[in-house]
N, C-alpha and C positions, 0 to 999 in steps of 0.2 A: 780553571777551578770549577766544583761542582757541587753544588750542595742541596738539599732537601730541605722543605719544609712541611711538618706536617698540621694540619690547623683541624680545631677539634670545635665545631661551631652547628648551631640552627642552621637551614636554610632560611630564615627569617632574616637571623642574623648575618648570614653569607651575605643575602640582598642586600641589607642594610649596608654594611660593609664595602662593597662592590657599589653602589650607588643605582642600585637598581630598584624600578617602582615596587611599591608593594600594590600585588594585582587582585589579594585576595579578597578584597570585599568585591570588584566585578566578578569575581568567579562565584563567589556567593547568590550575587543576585542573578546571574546567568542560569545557577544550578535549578533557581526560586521558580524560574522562568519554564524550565525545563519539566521541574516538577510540576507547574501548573497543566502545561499542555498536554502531559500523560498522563493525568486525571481528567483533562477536559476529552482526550483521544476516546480514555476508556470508557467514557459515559458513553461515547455512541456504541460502542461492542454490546451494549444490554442486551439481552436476545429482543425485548421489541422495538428497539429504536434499529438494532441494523436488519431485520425483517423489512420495516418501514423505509427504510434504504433501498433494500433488495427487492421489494416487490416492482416496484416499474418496469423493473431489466429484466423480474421472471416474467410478468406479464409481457413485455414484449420479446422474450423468447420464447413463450408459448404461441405468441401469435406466428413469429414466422414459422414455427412447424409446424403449425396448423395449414400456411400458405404452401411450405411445402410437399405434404401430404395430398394436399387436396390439389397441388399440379401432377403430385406423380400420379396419383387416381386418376386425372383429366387425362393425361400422356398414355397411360395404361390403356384407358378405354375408349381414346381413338385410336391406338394401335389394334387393338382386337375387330372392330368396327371396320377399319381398312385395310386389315387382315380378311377377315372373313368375306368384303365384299370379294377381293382376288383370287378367295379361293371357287366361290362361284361364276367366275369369268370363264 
């Protein structure tokens, strides 16, 4: 034998029914929580709080190009230096 039922209910009401928690106040305050951090996130995006970020990391990637520039320079011009002595040998 086979028979159908069909139940015409809330999900609230399913829960209740089925004996399942009602979860919706943690998911409330999870959401609260949620909200608060992507407010707290956005304040650093201001353009000068994340400049104020960024600037240590530009400054020290200025510096190492500055370090590598001035080794290729140094490389350059002992090459030409012990270049040129050979060529007068």
């Amino acid at each position: 034998m086979k028979f159908t039922v069909d139940v015409d209910c809330t999900p609230d009401e399913a829960r209740t029914f089925l004996g399942l928690p009602d979860v919706k106040p943690m998911q409330e305050e999870m959401m609260a929580i949620m909200r608060d951090k992507v407010v707290e996130n956005m304040k650093l995006m201001e353009p000068d709080k994340a400049m104020a970020m960024w600037a240590p990391m530009m400054n020290k990637g200025m510096a190492n190009i500055h370090e590598f520039f001035s080794a290729v320079m140094t490389g350059a011009a002992n090459g030409m230096n012990t270049g040129t002595s050979k060529k007068n040998k």
